[in-house]
C-alpha positions as CSV (number, residue, x, y, z in Angstrom):
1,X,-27.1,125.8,-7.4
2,X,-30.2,123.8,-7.7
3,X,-31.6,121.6,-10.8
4,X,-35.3,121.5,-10.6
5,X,-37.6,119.7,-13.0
6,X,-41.9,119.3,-13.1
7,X,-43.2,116.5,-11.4
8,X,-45.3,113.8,-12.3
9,X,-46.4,110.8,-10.7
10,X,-43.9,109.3,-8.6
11,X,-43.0,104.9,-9.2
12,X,-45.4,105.4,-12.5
13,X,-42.2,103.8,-13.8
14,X,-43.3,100.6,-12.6
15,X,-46.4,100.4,-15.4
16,X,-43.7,99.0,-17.7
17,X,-41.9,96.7,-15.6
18,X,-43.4,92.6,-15.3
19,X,-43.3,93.2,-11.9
20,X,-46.1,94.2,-9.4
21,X,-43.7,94.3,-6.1
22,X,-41.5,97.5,-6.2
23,X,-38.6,95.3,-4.9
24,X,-38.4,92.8,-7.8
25,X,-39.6,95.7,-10.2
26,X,-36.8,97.5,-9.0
27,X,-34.7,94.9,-9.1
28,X,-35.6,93.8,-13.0
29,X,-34.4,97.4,-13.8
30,X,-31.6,97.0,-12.3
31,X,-30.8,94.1,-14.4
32,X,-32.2,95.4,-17.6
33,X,-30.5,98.9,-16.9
34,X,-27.3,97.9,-17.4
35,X,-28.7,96.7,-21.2
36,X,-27.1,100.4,-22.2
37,X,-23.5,99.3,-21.6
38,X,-23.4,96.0,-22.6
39,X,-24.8,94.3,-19.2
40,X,-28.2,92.6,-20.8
41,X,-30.3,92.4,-23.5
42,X,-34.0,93.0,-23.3
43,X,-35.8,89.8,-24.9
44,X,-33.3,87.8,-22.4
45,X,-34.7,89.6,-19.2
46,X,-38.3,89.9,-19.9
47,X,-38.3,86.2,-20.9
48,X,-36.2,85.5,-17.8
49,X,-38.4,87.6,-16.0
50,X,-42.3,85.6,-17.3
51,X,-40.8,82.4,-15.8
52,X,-40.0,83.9,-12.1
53,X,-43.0,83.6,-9.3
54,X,-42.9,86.7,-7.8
55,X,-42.4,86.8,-4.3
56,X,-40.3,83.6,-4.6
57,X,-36.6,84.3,-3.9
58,X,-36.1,80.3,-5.0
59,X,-37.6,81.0,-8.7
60,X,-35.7,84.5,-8.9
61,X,-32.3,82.5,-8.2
62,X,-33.2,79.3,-10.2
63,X,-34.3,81.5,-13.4
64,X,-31.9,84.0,-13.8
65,X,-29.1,81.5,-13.3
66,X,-30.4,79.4,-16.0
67,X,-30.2,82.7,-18.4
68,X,-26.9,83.5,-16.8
69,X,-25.2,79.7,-17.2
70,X,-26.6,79.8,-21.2
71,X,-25.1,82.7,-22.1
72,X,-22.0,81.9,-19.7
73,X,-21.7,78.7,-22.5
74,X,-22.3,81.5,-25.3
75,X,-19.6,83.2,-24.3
76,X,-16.7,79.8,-23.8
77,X,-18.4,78.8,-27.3
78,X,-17.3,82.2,-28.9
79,X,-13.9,82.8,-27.2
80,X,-13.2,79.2,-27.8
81,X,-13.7,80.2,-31.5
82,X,-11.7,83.4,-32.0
83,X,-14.7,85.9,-32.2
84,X,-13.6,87.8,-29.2
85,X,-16.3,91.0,-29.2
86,X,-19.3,88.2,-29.5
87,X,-17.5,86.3,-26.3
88,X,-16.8,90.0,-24.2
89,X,-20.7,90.7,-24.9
90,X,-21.9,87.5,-23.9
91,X,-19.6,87.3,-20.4
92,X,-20.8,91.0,-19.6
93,X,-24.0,89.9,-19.9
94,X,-23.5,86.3,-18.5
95,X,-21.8,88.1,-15.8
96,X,-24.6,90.7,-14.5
97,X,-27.3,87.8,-14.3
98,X,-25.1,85.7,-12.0
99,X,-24.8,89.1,-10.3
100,X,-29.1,89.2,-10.2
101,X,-29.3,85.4,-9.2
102,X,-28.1,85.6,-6.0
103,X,-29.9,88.9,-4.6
104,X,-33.0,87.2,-2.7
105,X,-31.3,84.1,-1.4
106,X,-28.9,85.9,1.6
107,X,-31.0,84.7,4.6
108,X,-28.5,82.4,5.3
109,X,-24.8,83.7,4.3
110,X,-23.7,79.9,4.7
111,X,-25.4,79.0,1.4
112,X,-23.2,78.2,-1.0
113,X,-25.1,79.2,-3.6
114,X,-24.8,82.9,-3.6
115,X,-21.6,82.8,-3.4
116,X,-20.8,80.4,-5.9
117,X,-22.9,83.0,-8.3
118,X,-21.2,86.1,-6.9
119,X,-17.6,84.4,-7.8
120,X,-19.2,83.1,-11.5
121,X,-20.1,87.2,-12.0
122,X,-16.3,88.3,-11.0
123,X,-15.2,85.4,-13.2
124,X,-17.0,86.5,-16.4
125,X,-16.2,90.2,-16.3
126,X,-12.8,89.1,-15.5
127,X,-12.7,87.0,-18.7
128,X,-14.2,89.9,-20.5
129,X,-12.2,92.1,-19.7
130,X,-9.2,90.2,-20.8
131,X,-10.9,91.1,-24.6
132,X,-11.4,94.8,-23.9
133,X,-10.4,96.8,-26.4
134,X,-8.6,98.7,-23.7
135,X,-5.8,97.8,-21.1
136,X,-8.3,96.8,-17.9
137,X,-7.2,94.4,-15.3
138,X,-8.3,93.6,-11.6
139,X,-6.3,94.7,-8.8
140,X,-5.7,94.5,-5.1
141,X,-5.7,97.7,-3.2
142,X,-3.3,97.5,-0.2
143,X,-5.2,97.7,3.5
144,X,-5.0,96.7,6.8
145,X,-2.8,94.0,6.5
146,X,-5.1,92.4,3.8
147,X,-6.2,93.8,0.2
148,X,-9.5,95.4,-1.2
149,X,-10.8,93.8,-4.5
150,X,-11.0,96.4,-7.5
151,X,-10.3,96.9,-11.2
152,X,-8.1,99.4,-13.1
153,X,-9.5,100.9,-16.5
154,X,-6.8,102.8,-18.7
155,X,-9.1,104.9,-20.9
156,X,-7.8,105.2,-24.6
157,X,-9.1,109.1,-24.8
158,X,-6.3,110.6,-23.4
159,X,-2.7,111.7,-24.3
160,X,-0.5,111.4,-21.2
161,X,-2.1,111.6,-17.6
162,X,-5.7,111.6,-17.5
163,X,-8.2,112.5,-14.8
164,X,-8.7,109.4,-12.6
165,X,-13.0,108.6,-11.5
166,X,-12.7,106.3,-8.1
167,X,-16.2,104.4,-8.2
168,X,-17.6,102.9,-5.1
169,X,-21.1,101.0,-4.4
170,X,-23.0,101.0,-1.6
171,X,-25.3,98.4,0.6
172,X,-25.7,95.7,-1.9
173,X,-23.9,96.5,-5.2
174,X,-20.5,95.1,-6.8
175,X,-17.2,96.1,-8.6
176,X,-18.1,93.8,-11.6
177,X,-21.7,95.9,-11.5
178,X,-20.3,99.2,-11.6
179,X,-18.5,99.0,-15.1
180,X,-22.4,99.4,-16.0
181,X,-22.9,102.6,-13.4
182,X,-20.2,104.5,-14.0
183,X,-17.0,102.8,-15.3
184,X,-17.9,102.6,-18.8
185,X,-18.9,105.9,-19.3
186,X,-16.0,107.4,-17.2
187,X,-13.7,105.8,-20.2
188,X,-15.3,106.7,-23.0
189,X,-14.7,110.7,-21.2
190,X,-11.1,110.4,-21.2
191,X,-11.0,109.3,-17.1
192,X,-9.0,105.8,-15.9
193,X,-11.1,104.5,-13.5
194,X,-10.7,102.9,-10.6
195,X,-13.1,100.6,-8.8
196,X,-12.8,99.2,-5.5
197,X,-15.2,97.0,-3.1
198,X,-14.8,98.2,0.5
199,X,-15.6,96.1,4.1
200,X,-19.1,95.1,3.6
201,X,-19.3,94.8,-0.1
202,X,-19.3,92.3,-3.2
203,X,-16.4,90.0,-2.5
204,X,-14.4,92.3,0.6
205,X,-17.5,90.2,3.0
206,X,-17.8,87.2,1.2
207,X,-14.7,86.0,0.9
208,X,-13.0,87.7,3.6
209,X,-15.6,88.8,6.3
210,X,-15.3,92.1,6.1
211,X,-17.6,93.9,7.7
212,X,-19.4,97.7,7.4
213,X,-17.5,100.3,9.3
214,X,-18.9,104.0,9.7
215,X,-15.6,105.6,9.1
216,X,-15.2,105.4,5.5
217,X,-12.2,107.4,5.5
218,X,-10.2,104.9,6.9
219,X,-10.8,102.7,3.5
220,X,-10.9,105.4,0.9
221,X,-7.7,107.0,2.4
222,X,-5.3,103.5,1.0
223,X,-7.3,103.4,-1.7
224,X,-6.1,107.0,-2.7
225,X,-2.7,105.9,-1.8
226,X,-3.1,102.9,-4.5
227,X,-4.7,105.3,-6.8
228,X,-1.6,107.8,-7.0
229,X,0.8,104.6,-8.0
230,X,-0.9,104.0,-11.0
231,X,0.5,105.3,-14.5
232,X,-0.7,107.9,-16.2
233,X,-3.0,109.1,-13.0
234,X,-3.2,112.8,-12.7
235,X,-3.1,113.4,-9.1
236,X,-4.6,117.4,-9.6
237,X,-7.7,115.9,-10.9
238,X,-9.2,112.7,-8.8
239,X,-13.4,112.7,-8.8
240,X,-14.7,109.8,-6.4
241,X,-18.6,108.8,-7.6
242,X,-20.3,107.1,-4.6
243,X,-23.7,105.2,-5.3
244,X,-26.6,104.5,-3.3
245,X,-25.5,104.0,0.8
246,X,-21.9,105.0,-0.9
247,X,-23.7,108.6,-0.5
248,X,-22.8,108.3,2.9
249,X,-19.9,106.1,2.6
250,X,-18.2,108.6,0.3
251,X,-19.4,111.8,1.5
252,X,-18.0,110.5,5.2
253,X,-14.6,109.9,3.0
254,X,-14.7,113.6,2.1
255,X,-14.8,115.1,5.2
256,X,-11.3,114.0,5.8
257,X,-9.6,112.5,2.6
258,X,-8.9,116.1,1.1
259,X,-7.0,114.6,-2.1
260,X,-9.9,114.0,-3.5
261,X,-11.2,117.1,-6.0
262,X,-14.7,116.8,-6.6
263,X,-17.8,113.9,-5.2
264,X,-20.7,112.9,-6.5
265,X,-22.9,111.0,-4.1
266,X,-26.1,109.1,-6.0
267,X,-27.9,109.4,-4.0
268,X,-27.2,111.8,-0.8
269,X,-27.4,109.9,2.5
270,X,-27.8,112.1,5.5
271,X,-28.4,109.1,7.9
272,X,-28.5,105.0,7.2
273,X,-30.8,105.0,10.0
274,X,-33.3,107.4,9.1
275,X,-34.6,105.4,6.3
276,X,-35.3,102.5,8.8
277,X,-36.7,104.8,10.7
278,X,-38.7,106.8,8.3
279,X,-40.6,102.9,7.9
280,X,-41.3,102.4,11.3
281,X,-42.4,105.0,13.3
282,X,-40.9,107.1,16.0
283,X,-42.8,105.2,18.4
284,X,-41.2,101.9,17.3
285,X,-37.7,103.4,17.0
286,X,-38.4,104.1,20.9
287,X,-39.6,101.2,21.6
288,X,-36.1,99.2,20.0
289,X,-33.8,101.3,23.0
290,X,-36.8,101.1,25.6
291,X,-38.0,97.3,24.8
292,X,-36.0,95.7,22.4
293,X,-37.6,92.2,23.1
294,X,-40.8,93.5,21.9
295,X,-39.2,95.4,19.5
296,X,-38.0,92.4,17.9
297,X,-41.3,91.0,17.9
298,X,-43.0,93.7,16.7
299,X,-40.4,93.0,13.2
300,X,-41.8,89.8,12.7
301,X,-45.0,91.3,10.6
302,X,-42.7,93.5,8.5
303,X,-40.8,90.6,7.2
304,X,-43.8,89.7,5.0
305,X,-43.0,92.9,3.1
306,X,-40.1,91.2,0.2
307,X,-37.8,94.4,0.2
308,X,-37.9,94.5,4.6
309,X,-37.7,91.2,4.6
310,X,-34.5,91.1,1.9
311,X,-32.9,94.7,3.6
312,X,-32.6,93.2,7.1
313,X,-31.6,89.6,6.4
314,X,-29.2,91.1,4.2
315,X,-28.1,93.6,6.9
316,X,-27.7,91.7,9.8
317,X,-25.1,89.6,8.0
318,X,-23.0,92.6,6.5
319,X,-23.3,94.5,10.1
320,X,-22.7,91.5,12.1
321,X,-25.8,92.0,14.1
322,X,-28.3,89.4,15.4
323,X,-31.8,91.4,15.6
324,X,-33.7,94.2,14.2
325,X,-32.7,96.1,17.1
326,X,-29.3,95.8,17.1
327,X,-29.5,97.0,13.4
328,X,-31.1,100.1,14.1
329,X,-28.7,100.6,16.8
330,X,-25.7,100.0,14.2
331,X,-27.2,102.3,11.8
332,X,-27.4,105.1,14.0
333,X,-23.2,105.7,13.6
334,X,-23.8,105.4,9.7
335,X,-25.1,109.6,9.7
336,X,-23.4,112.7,8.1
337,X,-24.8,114.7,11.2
338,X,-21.5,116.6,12.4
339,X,-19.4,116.0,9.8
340,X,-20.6,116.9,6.5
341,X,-19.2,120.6,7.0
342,X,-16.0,119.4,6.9
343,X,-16.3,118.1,3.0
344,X,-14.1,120.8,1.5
345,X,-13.8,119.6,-3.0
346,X,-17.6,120.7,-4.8
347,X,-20.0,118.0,-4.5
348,X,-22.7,117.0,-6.4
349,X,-25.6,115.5,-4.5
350,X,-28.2,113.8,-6.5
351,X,-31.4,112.9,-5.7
352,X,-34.5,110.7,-7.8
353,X,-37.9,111.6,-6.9
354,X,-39.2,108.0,-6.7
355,X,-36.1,106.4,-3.9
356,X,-37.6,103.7,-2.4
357,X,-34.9,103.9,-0.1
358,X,-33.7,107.2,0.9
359,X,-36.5,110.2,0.3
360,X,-35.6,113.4,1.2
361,X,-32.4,112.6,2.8
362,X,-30.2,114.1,-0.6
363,X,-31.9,117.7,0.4
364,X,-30.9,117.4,3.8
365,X,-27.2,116.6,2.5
366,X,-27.3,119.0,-0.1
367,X,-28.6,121.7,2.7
368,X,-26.0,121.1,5.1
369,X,-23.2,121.1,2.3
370,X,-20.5,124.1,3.1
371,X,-18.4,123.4,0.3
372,X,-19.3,124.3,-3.3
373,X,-22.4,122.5,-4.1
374,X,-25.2,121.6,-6.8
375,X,-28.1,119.2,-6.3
376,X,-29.0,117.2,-9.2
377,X,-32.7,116.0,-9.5
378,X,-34.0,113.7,-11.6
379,X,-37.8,113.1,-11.6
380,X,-40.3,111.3,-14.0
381,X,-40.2,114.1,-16.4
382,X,-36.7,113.1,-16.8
383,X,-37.8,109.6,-17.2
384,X,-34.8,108.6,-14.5
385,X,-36.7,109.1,-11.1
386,X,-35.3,105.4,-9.6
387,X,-33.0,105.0,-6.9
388,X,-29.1,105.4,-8.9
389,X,-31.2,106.5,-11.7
390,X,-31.7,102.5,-12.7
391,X,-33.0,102.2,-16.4
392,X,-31.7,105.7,-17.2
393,X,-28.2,105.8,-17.8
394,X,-27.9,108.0,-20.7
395,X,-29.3,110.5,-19.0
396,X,-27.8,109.8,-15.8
397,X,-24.4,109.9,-17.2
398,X,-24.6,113.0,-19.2
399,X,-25.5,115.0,-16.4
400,X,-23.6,114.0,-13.8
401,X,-19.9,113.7,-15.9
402,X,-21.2,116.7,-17.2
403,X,-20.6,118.0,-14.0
404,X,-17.9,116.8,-13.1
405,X,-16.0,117.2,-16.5
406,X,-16.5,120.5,-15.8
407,X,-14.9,120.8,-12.3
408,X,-12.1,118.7,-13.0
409,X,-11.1,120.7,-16.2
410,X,-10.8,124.0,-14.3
C-alpha cells in the first residue's frame, strides 16, 4: 500500500525560513518545529535567528545560547514562584535552544562548550518534567555492563496497560528532543513511551564514549528487556518509531528483535553510505578504496559546503574515524542490503520529497520490505516535505499514529 500525493516544487519550503543555506534553514525549522509541542515560540526564534551570521557556527552558538540562558532564568524565576505550567513551558523551551546551540561547534569534541549546552538541555527537560501533569521521569536502561540514558512517560489516557511507543533518534538528535517528535503525541494517544539514546547518540557519546555500531539489535534487544519491566506496559502491543539514520538503526533492530509489533522508520535508510555517496560520485567513492590519500584531499573543497563540512566533522567523532575515507569505509556496514527481509511486524516507511539527506533511499526500503508494508509520503502539497517532516508535526503525527493506532489495536 502506497500513499501518493501531487508534487510541487521541492525545498520551496525554504522561501519562509531567514535562512539562505539549506543547513541552517533546516536547522531553524528544526528549532521552530518543535513550537507545536511546547519546544519554542516563534517571535523568540526569528529574533534569535536576525542576530546569527550565517555561515558562522560561533554566532549560531553564541545567539541561541543567549535565548536559551534568558528563558533558562524565566523558567528558575517562575518555579521559584509557584507558577509551575509558566516554569515547565519556559524549561521546554529553554531546553530545545541549548539543544540548537551546540549543533555547529563539534569540530573539536574536546570543547567544552557543546557539552556543557547538551547537559543544560537534559537539565531543563529534566526540571520540566518534574511539573508534568503526568508521572514522567528519566531512566537508565540496563546494557553492556553500563546503562543507556532514556525517559519513561506514563500516559494518563489509558485504563490499565497501555500500548507502549519506544522512540529512537538517529545521527545527530536527542532524548530530550524527541518529546517534540514523537513522545508528546504518543501520550496524548493513550501509549507510555519510552525513549532511549543508543551508542553514538545525545549523551550515550558524550559522556560515556559510546560509539555507532551497525548492529542495532544488539541495543534495542535490552532496551525491550527494560521496556517489559515497566508497569502498566502491554507487552502484545510495543511500536518502536525510528527517526532520520534511526530508519536504518531501527529497521536493522527489526530484522531480529521480533517482540516488537509494528515500525515506523522516518525516514527509510537503505544504506548510510549511499547518501555520501550519492554527493560524491562513483568515481570518487573509487578513488577512497583505490587512493585514499588523494581521496582525502580531494574532501578538502567539500568542506566549504556548511552541512559537508558539519556531517563529517560530526561523523568522524561519533564513528571514531580519522578521514573522509575511513568514513565512507565505516558507512558501508550501516546498509539494510541482506537483511531487511527478515523484518517480520508491518512497517511503515516514510519518506519527504525534499530530504536533504536520504532521497530515494525510503522507496528502495519500502520495495525490499517482505513484511506487511505501507509507504507514507509527504510532499509540498502536504506542506511537510522536510527531512522527519520538520515544521509539520500536526500533520506528521496524524498520519503516522494513525497508522500505527491502527495496527496495534487489531
Amino acid at each position: 500500500m502506497t500513499t501518493t500525493q501531487t508534487k510541487k516544487q521541492p525545498l520551496q519550503w525554504m522561501e519562509g525560513v531567514p535562512f539562505s543555506d539549506e543547513s541552517y534553514a533546516f536547522e531553524f525549522l528544526r528549532t521552530l518545529g518543535a513550537a507545536y509541542f511546547g519546544g519554542a515560540d516563534a517571535i523568540e526564534c526569528l529574533e534569535t535567528a536576525g542576530r546569527i551570521t550565517e555561515g558562522d557556527g560561533e554566532s549560531w552558538y553564541r545567539e541561541w545560547l543567549e535565548t536559551a540562558q534568558r528563558l533558562h532564568g524565566i523558567a528558575d524565576e517562575c518555579s521559584a514562584a509557584g507558577h509551575a505550567v509558566s516554569a515547565r513551558e519556559a524549561y521546554l523551551r529553554a531546553g530545545n535552544y541549548y539543544r540548537t546551540s551546540e549543533f555547529y561547534i563539534h569540530a573539536d569534541p574536546s570543547d567544552e562548550r557543546h557539552l556543557e549546552a547538551a547537559r543544560k538541555s537534559r537539565d531543563c527537560f529534566v526540571e520540566a518534567l518534574e511539573l508534568f501533569p503526568y508521572p514522567a521521569q528519566p531512566v537508565a536502561v540496563p546494557y553492556e555492563g553500563t546503562t543507556l540514558p532514556g525517559y519513561f512517560l506514563t500516559t494518563p489516557h489509558a485504563d490499565g496497560v497501555a500500548p507502549l511507543l519506544i522512540l529512537m533518534t538517529g545521527f545527530d538528535g536527542t532524548a530530550e528532543e524527541l518529546y517534540f517528535m514523537g513522545g508528546a503525541a504518543a501520550v496524548d494517544r493513550g501509549y507510555h513511551v519510552l525513549i532511549f539514546e543508543g551508542p553514538g547518540q545525545g549523551m550515550a557519546l558524550r559522556e560515556q564514549d559510546l560509539l555507532f555500531r551497525p548492529d542495532w539489535e544488539n541495543v534495542v534487544t535490552p532496551v525491550v528487556d527494560f521496556a517489559l519491566e515497566q508497569p502498566g506496559v502491554d507487552p502484545g502491543r510495543i511500536g518502536l518509531l525510528a527517526l532520520s539514520m534511526g530508519g536504518y538503526l531501527g529497521a536493522r533492530a527489526l530484522a531480529f528483535e521480533h517482540r516488537i509489533k509494528a515500525g515506523i522508520a522516518n525516514g527509510g535508510v537503505w544504506s548510510m553510505a549511499k547518501s555520501v555517496e550519492d554527493l560524491l560520485g562513483p568515481e570518487q567513492c573509487a578513488l577512497a578504496k583505490s587512493n585514499p590519500e588523494q581521496f582525502n584531499a580531494d574532501f578538502e573543497a567539500l568542506l566549504a559546503v556548511p552541512k559537508v563540512k558539519w556531517f563529517y566533522e560530526d561523523a568522524r567523532w561519533k564513528f571514531g574515524v580519522d578521514s573522509p575515507a575511513q568514513l565512507l569505509e565505516a558507512l558501508q556496514r550501516y546498509t539494510m542490503d541482506g537483511i531487511v527481509d527478515r523484518i517480520r511486524c508491518p512497517m511503515a516507511v516514510v519518506e519527504a520529497e525534499a530530504d536533504l539527506f536520504m532521497a530515494g533511499q525510503p522507496q528502495m526500503v519500502y520495495d525490499a520490505l517482505t513484511c506487511e508494508k505501507v509507504l507514507i509520503r509527504f510532499t509540498a502539497d502536504d506542506a511537510a516535505e522536510t527531512h522527519c517532516q520538520c515544521g509539520a508535526a500536526a500533520i506528521c503525527m496524524q498520519r503516522t499514529f494513525d497508522w500505527l493506532d491502527d495496527v496495534l489495536e487489531r
